[in-house]
PDB file with one MODEL, atoms N, CA, C and O in Angstrom:
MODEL        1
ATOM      1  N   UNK A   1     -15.593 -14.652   4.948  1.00  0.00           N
ATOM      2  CA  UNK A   1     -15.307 -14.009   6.216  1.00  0.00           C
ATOM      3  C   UNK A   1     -14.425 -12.784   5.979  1.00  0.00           C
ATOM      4  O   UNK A   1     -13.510 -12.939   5.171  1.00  0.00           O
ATOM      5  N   UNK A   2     -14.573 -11.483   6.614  1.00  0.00           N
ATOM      6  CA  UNK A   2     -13.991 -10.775   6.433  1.00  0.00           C
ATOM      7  C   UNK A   2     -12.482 -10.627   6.974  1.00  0.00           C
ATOM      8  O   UNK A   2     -12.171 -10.971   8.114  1.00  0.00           O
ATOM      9  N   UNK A   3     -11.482 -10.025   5.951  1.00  0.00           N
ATOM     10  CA  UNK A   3     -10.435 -10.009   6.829  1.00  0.00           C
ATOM     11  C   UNK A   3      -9.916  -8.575   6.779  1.00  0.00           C
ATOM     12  O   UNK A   3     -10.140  -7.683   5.961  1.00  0.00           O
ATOM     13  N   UNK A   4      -8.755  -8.611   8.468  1.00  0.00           N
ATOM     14  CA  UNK A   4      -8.506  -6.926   8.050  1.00  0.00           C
ATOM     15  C   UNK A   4      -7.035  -6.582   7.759  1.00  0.00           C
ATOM     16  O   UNK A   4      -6.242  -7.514   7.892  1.00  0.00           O
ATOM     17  N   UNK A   5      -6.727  -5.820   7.518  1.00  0.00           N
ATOM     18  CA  UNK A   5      -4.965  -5.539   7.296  1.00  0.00           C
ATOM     19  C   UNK A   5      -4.679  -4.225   7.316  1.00  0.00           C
ATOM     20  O   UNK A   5      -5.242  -3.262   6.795  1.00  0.00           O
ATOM     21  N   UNK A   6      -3.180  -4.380   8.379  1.00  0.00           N
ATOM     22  CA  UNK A   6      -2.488  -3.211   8.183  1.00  0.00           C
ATOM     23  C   UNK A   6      -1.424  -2.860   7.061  1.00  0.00           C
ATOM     24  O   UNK A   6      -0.444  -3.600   6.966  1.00  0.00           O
ATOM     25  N   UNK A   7      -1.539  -1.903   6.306  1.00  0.00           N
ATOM     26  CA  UNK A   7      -0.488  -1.518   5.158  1.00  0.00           C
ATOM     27  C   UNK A   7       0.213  -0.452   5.322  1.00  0.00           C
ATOM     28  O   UNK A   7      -0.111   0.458   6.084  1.00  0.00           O
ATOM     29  N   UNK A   8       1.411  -0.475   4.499  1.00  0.00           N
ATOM     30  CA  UNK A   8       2.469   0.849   4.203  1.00  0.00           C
ATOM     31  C   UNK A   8       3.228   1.163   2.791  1.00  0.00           C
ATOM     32  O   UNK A   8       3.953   0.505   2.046  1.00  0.00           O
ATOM     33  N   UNK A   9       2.839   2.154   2.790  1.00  0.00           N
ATOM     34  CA  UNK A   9       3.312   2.462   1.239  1.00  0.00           C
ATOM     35  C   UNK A   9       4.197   4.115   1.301  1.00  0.00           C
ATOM     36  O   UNK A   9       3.885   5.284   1.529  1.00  0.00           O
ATOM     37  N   UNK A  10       5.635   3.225   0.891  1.00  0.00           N
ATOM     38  CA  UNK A  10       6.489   4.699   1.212  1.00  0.00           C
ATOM     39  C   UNK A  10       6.538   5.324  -0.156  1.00  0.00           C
ATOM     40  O   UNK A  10       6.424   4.681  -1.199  1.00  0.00           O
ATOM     41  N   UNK A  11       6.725   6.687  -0.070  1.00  0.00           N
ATOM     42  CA  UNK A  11       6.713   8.009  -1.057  1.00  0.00           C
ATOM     43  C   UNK A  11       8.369   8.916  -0.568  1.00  0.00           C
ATOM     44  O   UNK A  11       8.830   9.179   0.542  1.00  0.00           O
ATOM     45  N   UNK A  12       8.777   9.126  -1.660  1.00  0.00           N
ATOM     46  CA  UNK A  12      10.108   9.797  -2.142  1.00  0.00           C
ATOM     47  C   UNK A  12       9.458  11.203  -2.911  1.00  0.00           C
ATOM     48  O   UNK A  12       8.894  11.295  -4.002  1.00  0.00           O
ATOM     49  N   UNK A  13       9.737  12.127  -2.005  1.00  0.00           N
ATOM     50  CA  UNK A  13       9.262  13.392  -3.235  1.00  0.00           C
ATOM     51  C   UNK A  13      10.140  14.337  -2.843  1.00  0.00           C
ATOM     52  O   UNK A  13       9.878  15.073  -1.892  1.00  0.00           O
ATOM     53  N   UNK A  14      11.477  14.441  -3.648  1.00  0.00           N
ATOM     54  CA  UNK A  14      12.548  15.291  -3.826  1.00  0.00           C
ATOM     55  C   UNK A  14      13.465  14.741  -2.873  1.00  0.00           C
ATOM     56  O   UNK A  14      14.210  13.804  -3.160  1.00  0.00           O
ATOM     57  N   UNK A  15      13.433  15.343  -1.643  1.00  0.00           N
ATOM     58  CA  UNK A  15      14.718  15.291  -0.613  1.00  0.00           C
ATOM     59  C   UNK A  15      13.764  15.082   0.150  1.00  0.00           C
ATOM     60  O   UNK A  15      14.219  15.895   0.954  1.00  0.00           O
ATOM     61  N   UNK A  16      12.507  14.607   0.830  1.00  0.00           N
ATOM     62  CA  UNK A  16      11.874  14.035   1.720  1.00  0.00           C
ATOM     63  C   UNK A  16      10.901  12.849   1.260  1.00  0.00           C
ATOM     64  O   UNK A  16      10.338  12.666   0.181  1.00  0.00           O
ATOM     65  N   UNK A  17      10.896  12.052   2.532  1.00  0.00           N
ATOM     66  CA  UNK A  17      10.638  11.036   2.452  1.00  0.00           C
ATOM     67  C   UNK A  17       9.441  10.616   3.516  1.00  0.00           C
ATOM     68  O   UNK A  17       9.507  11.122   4.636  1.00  0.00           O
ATOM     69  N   UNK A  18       8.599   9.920   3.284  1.00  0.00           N
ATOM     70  CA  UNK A  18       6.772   9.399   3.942  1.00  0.00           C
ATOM     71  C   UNK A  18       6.623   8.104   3.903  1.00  0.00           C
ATOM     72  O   UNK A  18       7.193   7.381   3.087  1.00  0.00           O
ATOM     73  N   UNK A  19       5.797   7.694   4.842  1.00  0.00           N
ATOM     74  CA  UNK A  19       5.389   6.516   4.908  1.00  0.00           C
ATOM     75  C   UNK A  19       4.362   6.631   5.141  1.00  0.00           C
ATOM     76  O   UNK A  19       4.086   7.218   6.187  1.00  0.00           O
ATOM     77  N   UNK A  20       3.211   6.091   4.222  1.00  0.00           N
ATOM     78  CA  UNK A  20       2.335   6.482   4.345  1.00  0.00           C
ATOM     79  C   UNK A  20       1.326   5.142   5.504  1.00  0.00           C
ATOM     80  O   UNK A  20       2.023   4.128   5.534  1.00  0.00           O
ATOM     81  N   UNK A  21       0.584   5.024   5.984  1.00  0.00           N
ATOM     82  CA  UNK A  21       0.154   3.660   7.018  1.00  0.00           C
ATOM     83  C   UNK A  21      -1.455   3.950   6.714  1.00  0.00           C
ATOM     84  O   UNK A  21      -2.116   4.977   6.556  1.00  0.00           O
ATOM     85  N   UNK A  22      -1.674   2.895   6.713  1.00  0.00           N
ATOM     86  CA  UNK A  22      -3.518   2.691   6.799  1.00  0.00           C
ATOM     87  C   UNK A  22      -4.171   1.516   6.716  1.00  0.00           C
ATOM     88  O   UNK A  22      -3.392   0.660   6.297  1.00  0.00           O
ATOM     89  N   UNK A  23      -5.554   0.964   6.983  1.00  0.00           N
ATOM     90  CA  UNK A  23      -5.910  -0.077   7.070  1.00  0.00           C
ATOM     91  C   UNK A  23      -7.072  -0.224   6.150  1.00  0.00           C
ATOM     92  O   UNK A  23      -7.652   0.739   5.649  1.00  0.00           O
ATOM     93  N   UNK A  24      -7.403  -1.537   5.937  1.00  0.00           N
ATOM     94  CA  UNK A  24      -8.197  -1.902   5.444  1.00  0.00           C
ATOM     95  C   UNK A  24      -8.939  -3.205   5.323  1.00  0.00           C
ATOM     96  O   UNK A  24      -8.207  -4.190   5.413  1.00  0.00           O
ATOM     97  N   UNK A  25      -9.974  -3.398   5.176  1.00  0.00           N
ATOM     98  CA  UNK A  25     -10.537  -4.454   5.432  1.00  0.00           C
ATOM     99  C   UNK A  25     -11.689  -4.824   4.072  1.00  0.00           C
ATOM    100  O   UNK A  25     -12.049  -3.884   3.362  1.00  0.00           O
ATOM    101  N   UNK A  26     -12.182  -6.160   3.809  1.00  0.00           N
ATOM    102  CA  UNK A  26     -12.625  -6.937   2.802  1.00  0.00           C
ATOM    103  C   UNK A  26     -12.396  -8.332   2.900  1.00  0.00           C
ATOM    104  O   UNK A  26     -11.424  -8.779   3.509  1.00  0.00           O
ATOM    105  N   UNK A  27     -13.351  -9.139   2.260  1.00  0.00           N
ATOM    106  CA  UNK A  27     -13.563 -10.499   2.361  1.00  0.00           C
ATOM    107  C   UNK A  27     -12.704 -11.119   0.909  1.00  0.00           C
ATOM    108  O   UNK A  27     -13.096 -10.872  -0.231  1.00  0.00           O
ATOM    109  N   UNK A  28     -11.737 -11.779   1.159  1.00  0.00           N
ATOM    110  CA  UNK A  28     -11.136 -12.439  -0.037  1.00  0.00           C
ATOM    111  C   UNK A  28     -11.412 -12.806  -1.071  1.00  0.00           C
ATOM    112  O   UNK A  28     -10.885 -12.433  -2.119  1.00  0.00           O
ATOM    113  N   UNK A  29     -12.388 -13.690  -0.938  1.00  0.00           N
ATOM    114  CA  UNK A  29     -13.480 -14.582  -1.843  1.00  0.00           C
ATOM    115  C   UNK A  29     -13.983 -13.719  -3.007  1.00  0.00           C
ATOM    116  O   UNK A  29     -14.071 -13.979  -4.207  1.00  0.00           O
ATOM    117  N   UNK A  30     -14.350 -12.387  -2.160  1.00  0.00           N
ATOM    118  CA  UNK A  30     -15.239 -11.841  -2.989  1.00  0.00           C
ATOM    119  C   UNK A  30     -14.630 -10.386  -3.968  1.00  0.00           C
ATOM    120  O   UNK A  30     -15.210  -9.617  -4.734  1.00  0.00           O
ATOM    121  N   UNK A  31     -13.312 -10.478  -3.530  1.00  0.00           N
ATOM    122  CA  UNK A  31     -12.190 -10.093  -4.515  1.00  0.00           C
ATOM    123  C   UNK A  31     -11.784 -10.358  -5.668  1.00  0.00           C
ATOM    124  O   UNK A  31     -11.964 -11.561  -5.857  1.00  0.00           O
ATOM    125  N   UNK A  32     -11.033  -9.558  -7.119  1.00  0.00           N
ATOM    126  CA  UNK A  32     -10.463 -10.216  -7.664  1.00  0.00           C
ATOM    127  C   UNK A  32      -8.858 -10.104  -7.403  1.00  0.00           C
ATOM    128  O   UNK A  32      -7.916 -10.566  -8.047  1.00  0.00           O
ATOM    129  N   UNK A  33      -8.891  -9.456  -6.425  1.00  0.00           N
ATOM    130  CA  UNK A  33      -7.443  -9.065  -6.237  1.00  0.00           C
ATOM    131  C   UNK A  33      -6.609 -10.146  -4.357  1.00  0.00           C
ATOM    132  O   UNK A  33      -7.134 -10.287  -3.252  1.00  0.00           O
ATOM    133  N   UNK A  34      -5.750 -10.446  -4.687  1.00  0.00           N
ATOM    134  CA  UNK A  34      -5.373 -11.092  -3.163  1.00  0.00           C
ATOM    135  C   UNK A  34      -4.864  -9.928  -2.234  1.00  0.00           C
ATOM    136  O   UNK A  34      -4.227  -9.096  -2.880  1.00  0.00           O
ATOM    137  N   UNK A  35      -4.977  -9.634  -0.840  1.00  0.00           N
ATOM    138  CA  UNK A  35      -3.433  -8.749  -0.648  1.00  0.00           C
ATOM    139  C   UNK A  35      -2.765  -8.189  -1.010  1.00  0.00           C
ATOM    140  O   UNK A  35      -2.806  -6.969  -1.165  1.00  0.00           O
ATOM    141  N   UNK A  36      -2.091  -8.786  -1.212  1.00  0.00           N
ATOM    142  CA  UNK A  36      -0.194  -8.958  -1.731  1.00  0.00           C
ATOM    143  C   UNK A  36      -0.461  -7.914  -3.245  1.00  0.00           C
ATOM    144  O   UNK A  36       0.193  -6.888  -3.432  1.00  0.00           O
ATOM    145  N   UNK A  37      -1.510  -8.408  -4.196  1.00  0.00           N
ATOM    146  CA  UNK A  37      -1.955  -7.792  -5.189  1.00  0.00           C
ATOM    147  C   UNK A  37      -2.737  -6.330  -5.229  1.00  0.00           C
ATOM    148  O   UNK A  37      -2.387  -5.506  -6.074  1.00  0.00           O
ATOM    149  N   UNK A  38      -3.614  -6.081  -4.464  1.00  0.00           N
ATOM    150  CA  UNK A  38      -4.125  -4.938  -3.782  1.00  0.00           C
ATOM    151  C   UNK A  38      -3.576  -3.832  -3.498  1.00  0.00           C
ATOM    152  O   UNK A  38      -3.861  -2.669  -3.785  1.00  0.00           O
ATOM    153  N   UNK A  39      -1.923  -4.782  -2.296  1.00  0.00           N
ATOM    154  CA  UNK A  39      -0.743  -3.357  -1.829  1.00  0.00           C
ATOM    155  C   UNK A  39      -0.257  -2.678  -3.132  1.00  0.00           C
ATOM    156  O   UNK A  39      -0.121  -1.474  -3.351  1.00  0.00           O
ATOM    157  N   UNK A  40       0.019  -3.940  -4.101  1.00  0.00           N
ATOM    158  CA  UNK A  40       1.087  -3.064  -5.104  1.00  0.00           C
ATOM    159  C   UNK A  40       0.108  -2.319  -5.950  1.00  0.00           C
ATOM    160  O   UNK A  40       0.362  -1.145  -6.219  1.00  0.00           O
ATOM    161  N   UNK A  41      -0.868  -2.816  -6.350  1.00  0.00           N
ATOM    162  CA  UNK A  41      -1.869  -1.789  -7.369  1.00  0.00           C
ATOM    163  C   UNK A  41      -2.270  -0.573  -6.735  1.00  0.00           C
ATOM    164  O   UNK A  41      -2.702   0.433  -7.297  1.00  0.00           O
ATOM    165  N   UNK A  42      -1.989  -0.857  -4.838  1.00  0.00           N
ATOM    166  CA  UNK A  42      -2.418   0.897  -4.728  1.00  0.00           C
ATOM    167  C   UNK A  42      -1.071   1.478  -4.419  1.00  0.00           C
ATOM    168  O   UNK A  42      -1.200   2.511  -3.762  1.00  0.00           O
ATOM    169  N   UNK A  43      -0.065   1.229  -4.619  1.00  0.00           N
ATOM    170  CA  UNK A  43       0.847   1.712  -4.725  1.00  0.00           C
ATOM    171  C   UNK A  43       1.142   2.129  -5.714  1.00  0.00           C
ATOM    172  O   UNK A  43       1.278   3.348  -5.825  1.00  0.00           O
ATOM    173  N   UNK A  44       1.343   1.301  -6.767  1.00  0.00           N
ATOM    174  CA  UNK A  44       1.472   1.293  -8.800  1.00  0.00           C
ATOM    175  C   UNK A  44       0.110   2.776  -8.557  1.00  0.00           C
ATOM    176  O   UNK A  44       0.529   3.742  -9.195  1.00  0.00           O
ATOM    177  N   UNK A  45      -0.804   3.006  -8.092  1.00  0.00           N
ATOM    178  CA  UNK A  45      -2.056   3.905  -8.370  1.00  0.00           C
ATOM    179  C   UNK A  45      -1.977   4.990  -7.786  1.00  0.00           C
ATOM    180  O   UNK A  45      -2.901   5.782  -7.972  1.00  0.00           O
ATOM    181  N   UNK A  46      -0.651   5.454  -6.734  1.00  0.00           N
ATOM    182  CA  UNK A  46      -0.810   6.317  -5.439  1.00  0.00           C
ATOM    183  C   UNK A  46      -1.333   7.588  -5.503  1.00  0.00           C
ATOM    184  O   UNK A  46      -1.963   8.274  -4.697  1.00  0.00           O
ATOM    185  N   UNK A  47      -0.883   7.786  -6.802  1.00  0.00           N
ATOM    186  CA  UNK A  47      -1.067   9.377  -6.898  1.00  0.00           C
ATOM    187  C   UNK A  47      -1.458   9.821  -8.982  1.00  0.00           C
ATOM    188  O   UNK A  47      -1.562  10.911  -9.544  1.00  0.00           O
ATOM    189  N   UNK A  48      -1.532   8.803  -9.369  1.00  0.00           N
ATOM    190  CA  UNK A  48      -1.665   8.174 -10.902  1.00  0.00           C
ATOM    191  C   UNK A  48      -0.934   6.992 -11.518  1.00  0.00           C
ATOM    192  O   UNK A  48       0.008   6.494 -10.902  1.00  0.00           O
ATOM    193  N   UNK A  49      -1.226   6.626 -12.427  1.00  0.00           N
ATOM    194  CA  UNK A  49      -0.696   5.258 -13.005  1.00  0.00           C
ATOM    195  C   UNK A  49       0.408   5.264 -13.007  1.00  0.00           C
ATOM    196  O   UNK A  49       0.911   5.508 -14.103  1.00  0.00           O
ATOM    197  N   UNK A  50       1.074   5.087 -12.190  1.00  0.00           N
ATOM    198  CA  UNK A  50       2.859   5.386 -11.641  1.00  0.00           C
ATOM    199  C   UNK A  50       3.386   4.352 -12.929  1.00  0.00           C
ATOM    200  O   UNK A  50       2.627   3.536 -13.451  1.00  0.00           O
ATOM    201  N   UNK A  51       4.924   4.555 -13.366  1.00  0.00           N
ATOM    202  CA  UNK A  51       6.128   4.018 -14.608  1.00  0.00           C
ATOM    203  C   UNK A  51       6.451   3.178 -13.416  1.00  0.00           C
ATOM    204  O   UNK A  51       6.473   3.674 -12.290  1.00  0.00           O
ATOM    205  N   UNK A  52       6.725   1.800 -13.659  1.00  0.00           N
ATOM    206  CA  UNK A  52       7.860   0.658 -12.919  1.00  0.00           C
ATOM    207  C   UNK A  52       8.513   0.929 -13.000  1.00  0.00           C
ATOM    208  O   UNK A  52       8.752   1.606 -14.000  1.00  0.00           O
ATOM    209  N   UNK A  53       9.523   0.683 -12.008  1.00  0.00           N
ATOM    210  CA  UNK A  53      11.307   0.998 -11.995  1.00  0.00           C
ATOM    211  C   UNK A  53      11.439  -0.076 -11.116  1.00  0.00           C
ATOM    212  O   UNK A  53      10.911  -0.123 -10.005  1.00  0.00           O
ATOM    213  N   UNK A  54      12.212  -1.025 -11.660  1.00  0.00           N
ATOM    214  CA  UNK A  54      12.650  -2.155 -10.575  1.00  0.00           C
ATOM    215  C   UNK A  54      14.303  -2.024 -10.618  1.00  0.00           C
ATOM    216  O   UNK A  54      15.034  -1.930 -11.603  1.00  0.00           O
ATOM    217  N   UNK A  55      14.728  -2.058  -8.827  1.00  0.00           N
ATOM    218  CA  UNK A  55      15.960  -1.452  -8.688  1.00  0.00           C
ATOM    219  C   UNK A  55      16.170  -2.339  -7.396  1.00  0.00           C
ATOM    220  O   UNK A  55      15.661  -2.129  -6.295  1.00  0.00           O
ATOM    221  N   UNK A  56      17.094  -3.461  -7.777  1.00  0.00           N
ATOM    222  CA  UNK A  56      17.504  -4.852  -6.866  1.00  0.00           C
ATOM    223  C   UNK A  56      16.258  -5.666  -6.488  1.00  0.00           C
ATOM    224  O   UNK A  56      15.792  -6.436  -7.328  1.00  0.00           O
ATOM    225  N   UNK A  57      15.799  -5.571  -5.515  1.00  0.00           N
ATOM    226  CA  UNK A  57      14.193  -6.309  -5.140  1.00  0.00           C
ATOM    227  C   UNK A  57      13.879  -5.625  -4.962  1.00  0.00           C
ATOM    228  O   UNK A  57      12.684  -5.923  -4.952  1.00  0.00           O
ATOM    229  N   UNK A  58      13.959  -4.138  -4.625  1.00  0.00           N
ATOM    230  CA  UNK A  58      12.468  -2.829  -5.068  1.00  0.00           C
ATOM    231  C   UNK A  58      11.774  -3.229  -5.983  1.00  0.00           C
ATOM    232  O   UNK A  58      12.213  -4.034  -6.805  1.00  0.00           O
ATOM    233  N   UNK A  59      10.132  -2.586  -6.045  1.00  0.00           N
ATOM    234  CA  UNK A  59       9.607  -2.390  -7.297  1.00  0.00           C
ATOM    235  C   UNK A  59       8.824  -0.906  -7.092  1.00  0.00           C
ATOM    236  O   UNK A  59       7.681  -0.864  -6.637  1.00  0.00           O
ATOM    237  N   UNK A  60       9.626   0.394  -7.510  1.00  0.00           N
ATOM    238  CA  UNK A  60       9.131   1.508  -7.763  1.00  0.00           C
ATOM    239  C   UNK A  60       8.059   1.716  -8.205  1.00  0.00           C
ATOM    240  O   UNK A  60       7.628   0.645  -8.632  1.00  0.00           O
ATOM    241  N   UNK A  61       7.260   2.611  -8.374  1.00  0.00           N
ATOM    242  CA  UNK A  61       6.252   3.481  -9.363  1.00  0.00           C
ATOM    243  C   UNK A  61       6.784   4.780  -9.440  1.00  0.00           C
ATOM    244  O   UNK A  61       7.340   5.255  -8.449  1.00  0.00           O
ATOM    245  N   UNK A  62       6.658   5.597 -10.785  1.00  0.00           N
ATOM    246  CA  UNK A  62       7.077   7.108 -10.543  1.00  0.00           C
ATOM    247  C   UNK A  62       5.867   7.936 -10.885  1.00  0.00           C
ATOM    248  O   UNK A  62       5.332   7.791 -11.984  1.00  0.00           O
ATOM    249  N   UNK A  63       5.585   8.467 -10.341  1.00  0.00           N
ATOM    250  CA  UNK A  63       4.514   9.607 -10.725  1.00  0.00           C
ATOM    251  C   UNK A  63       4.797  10.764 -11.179  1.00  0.00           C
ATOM    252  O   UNK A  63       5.628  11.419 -10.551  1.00  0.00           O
ATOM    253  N   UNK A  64       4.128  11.392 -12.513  1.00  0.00           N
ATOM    254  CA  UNK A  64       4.308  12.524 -13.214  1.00  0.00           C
ATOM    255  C   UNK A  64       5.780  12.939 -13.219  1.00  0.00           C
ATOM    256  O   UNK A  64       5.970  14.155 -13.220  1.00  0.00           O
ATOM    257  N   UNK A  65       7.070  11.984 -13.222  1.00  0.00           N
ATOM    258  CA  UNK A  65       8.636  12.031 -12.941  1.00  0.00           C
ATOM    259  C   UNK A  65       8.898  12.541 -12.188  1.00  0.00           C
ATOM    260  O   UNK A  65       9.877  13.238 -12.450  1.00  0.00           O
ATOM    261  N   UNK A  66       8.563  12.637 -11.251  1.00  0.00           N
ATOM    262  CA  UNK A  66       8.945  13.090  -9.429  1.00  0.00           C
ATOM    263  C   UNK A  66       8.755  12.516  -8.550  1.00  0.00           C
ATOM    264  O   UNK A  66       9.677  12.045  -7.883  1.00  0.00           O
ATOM    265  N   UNK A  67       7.294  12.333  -8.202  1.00  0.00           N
ATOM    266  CA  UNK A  67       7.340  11.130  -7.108  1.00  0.00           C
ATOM    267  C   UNK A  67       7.375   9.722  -7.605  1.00  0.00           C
ATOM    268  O   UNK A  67       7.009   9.291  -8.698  1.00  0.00           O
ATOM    269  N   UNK A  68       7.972   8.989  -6.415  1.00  0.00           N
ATOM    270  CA  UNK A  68       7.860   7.992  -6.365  1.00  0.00           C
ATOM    271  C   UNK A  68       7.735   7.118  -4.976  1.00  0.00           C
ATOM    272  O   UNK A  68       8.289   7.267  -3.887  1.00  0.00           O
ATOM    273  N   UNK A  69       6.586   5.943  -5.549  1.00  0.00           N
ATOM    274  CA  UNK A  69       5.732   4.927  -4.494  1.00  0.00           C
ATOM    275  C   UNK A  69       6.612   3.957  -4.467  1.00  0.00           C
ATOM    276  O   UNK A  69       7.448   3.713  -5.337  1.00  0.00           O
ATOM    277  N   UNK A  70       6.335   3.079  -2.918  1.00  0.00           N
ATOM    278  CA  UNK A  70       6.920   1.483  -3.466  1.00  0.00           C
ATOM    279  C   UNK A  70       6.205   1.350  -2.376  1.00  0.00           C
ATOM    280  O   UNK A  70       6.058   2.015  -1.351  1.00  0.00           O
ATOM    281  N   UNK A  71       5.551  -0.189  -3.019  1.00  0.00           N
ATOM    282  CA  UNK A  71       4.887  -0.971  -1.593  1.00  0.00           C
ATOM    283  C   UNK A  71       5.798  -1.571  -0.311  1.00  0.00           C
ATOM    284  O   UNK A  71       6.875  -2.159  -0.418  1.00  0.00           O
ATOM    285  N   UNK A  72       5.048  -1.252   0.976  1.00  0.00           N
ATOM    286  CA  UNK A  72       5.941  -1.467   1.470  1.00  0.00           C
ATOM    287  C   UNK A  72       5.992  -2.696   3.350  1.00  0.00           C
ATOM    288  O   UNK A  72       6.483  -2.875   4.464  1.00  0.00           O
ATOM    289  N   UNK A  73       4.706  -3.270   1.948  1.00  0.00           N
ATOM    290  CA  UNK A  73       3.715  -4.490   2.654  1.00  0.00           C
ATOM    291  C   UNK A  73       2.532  -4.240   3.054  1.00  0.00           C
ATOM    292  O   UNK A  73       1.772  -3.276   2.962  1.00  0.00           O
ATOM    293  N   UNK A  74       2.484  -5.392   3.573  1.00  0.00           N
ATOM    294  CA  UNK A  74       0.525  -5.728   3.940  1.00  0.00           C
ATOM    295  C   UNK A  74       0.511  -6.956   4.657  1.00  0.00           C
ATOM    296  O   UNK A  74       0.883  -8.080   4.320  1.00  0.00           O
ATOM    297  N   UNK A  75      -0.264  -6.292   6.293  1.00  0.00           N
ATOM    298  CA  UNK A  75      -0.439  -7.667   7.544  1.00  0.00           C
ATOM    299  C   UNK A  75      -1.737  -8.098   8.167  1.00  0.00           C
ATOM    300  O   UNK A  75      -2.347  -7.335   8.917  1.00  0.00           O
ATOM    301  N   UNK A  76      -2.185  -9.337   7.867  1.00  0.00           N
ATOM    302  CA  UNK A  76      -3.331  -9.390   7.991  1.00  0.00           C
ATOM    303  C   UNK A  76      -3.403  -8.987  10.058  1.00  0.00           C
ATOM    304  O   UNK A  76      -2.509  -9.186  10.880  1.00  0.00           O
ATOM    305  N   UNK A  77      -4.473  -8.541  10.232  1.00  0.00           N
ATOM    306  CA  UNK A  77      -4.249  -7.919  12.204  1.00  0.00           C
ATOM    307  C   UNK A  77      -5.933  -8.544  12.496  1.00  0.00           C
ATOM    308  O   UNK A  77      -6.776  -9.088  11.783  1.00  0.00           O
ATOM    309  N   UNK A  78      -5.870  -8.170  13.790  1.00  0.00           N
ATOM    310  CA  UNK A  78      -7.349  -8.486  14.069  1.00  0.00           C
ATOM    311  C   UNK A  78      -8.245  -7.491  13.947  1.00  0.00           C
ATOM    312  O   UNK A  78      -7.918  -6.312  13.812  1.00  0.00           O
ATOM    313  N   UNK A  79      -9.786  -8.037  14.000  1.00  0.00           N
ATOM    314  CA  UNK A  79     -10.773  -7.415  14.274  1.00  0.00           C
ATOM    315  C   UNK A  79     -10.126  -5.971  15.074  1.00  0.00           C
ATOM    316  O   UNK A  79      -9.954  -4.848  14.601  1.00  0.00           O
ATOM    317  N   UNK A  80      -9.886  -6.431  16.296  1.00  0.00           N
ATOM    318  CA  UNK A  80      -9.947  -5.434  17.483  1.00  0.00           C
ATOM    319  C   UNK A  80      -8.769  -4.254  17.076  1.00  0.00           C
ATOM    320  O   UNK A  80      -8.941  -3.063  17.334  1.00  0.00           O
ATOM    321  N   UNK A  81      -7.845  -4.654  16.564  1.00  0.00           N
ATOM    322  CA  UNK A  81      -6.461  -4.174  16.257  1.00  0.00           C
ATOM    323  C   UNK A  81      -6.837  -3.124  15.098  1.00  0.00           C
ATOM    324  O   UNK A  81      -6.371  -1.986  15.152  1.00  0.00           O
ATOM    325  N   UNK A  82      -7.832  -3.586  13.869  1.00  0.00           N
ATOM    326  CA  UNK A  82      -8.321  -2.782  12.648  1.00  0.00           C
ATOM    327  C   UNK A  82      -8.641  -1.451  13.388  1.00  0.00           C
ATOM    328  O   UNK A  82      -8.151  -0.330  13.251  1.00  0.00           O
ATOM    329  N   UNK A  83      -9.769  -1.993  14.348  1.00  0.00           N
ATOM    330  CA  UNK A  83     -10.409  -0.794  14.885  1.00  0.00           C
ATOM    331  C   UNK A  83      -9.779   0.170  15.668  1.00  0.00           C
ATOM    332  O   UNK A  83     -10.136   1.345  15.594  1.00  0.00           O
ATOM    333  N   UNK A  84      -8.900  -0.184  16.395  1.00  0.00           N
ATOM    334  CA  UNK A  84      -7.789   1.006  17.414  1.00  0.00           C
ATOM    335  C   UNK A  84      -7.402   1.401  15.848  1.00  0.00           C
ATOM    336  O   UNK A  84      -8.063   2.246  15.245  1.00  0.00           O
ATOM    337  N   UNK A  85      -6.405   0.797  15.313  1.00  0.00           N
ATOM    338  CA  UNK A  85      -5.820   1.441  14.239  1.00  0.00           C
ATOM    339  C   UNK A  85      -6.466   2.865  13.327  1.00  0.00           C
ATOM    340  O   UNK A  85      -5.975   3.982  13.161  1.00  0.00           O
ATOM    341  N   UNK A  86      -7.727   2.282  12.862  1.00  0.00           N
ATOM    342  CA  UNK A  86      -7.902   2.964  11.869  1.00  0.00           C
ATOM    343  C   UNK A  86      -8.899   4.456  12.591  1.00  0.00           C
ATOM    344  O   UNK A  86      -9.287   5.432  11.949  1.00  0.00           O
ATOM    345  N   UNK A  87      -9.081   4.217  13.914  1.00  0.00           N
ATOM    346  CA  UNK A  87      -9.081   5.864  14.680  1.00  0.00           C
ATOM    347  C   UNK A  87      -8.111   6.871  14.277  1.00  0.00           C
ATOM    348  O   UNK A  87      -8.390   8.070  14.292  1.00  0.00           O
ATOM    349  N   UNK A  88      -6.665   6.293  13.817  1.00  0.00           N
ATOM    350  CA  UNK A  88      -5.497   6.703  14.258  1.00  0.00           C
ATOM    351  C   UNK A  88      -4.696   7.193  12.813  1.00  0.00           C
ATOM    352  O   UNK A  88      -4.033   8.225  12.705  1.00  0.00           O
ATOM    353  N   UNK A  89      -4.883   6.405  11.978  1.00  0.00           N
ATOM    354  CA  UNK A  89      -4.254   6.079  10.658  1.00  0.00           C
ATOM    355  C   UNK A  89      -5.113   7.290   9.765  1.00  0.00           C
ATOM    356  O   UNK A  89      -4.921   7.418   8.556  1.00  0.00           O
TER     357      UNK A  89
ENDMDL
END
């Protein structure tokens, strides 16, 4: 069964700061990745194979030594909710 989710993945690049929001949807089963696993690999991926930096319970990525990603979750929402959303996102 398919499921859908809302995500956020914030970006640090110099003296400003993004959040980036978007949705997505896929059937679990037919994954090799869960969620939870998904947010951080496209985060760890945002902009290239981002360096870890873990800093208290952060877990950074840095890109090309300037930016930097961190996941910043993932909620499974409904059907109806995917669809307003991702007009928007």
């Amino acid at each position: 069964m398919k499921k859908y989710f809302y995500y956020e993945i914030f970006e640090r690049n110099g003296n400003y700061e993004y959040t980036h929001k978007g949705v997505t949807s896929f059937v679990p089963e037919e994954c090799e990745l869960s969620p939870e696993e998904w947010i951080e690999d496209r985060a760890k991926t945002f902009y290239s194979e981002g360096k870890k930096e873990i800093v208290g319970n952060n877990v950074y990525y840095w890109h090309f030594g300037e930016l930097v990603t961190r996941n910043d979750g993932i909620k499974e929402i409904t059907k109806e909710e995917y669809e307003v959303l991702r007009k928007f996102l």
